[in-house]
C-alpha positions as CSV (number, residue, x, y, z in Angstrom):
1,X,-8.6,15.0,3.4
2,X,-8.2,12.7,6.3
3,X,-4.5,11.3,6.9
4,X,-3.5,8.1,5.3
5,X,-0.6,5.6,6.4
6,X,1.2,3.4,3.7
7,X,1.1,-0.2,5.6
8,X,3.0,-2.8,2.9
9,X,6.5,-3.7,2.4
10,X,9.0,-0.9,2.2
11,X,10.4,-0.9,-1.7
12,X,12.4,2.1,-3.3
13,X,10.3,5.2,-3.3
14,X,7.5,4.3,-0.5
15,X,8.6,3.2,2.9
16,X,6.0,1.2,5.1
17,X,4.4,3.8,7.6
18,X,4.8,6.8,5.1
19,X,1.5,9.2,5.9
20,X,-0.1,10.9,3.8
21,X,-2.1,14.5,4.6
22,X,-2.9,15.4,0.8
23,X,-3.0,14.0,-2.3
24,X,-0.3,11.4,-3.4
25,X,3.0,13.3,-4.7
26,X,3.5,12.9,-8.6
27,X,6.4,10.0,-8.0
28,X,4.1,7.9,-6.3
29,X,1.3,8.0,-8.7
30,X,3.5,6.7,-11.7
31,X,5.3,4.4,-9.5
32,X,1.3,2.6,-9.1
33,X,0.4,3.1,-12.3
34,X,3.8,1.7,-14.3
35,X,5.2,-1.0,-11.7
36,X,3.5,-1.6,-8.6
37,X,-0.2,-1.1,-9.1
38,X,-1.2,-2.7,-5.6
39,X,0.6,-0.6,-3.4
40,X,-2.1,1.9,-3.8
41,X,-4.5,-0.4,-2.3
42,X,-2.4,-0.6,1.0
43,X,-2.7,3.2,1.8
44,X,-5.9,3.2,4.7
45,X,-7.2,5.7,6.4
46,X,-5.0,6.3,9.5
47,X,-8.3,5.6,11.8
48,X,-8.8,2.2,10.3
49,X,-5.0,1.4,10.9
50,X,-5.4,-1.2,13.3
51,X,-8.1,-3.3,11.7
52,X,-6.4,-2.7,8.3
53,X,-3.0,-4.4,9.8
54,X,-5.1,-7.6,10.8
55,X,-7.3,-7.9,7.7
56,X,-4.0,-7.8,6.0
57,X,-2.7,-11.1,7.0
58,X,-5.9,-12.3,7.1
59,X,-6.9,-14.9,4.0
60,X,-9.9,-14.2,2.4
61,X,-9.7,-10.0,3.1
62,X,-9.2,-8.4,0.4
63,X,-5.7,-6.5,1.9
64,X,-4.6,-9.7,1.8
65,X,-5.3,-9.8,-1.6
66,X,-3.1,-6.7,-2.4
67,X,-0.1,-7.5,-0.2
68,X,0.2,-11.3,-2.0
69,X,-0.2,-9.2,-5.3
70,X,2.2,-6.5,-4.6
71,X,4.7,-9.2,-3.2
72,X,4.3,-11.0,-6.2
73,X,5.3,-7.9,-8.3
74,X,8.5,-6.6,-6.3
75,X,9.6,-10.7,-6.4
76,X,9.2,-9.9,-10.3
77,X,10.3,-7.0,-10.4
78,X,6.8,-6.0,-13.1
């Protein structure tokens, strides 16, 4: 498995530039699955980095999409 680099706002339990060289650990996976579902979105391949860190502020792209969604959820605390 290629690395993979967590690029959305840091929140308790996943820090922003966390990589990843296997599978997500256990903590993570119910983290995404019971409170913040679109943090999983925002883990990219570490040799897309660059282009994902544009497209992410970038209306219309669908990172952008998952950072206004996963901001909306730690503002609400879901």
């Amino acid at each position: 498995m290629n690395a993979r680099v967590y690029i959305g706002p840091s929140f308790p339990g996943l820090t922003e530039g966390t990589i990843f060289y296997s599978d997500l650990p256990p903590h993570l996976k119910n983290l995404f699955s019971e409170k913040y579902s679109s943090a999983r979105h925002l883990i990219v391949p570490v040799s897309s980095l660059q282009q994902a860190r544009k497209d992410m502020h970038v209306q219309g792209q669908i990172l952008n999409f998952y950072l206004k969604q996963l901001l909306k959820e730690l503002e609400n605390g879901v």
